[in-house]
N, C-alpha and C positions, 0 to 999 in steps of 0.2 A: 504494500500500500504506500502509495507516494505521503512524502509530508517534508515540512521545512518547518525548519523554528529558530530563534534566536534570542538568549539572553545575557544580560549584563550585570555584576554589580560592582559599585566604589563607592569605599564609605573609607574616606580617611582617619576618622577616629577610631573604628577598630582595627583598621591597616587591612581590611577583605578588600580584593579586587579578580575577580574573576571574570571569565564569560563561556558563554560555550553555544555553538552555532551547527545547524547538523542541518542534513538534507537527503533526502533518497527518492530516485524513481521509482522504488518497489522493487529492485534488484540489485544500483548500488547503493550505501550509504556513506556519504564521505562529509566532513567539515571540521572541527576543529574547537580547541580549548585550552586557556590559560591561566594561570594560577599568578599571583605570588607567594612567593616562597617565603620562609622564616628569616632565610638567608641574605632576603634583597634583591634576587634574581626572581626573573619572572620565567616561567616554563610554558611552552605553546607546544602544544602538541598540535598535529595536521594529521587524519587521519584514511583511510578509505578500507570498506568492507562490504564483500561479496562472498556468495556459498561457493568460489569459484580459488581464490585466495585468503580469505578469512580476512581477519582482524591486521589492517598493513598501518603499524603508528610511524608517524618522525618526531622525534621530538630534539627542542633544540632551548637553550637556553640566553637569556638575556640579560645584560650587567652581572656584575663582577659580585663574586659571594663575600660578605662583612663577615665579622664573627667579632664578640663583645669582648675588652680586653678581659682574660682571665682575673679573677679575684687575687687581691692578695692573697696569700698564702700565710695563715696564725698559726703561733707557736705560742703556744703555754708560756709561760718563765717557768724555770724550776723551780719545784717549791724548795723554799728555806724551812726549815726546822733550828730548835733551839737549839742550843750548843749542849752535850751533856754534865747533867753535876760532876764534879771531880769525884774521885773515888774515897769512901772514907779511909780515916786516918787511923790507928790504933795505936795507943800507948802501949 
């Protein structure tokens, strides 16, 4: 069964931007969808499938992947303890 559709979204406050767009005569279905990533890069997939070849994806990636600087890295201090009483004495 033939059919075509397309949708969008971008909401800068929670960082979602996707979309995803498809189309088929009833025997292929091909179109395409993209994501951002955690990383920064946006992923587009392009795709095309038929009972003939299956499921054929490309995908390819855009801008360059960030990563948050590593946290410092904590260290206890060692604990201090008392010093010990002197040992006693005997007359």
């Amino acid at each position: 069964m033939p059919f075509d559709f397309a949708y969008a979204v971008r909401d800068d406050y929670s960082g979602n931007d996707y979309a995803h767009q498809e189309t088929s005569d009833g025997h292929v279905t091909s179109g395409s969808y993209r994501v951002a990533l955690p990383d920064g890069r946006t992923e587009i997939v392009t795709f095309e499938a038929d009972h003939d070849n299956g499921y054929v994806a490309n995908v390819v990636y855009e801008g360059e992947a960030t990563y948050p600087a590593p946290a410092p890295s904590y260290h206890a201090p060692a604990p201090s303890y008392p010093a010990p009483p002197p040992p006693p004495t005997y007359a």
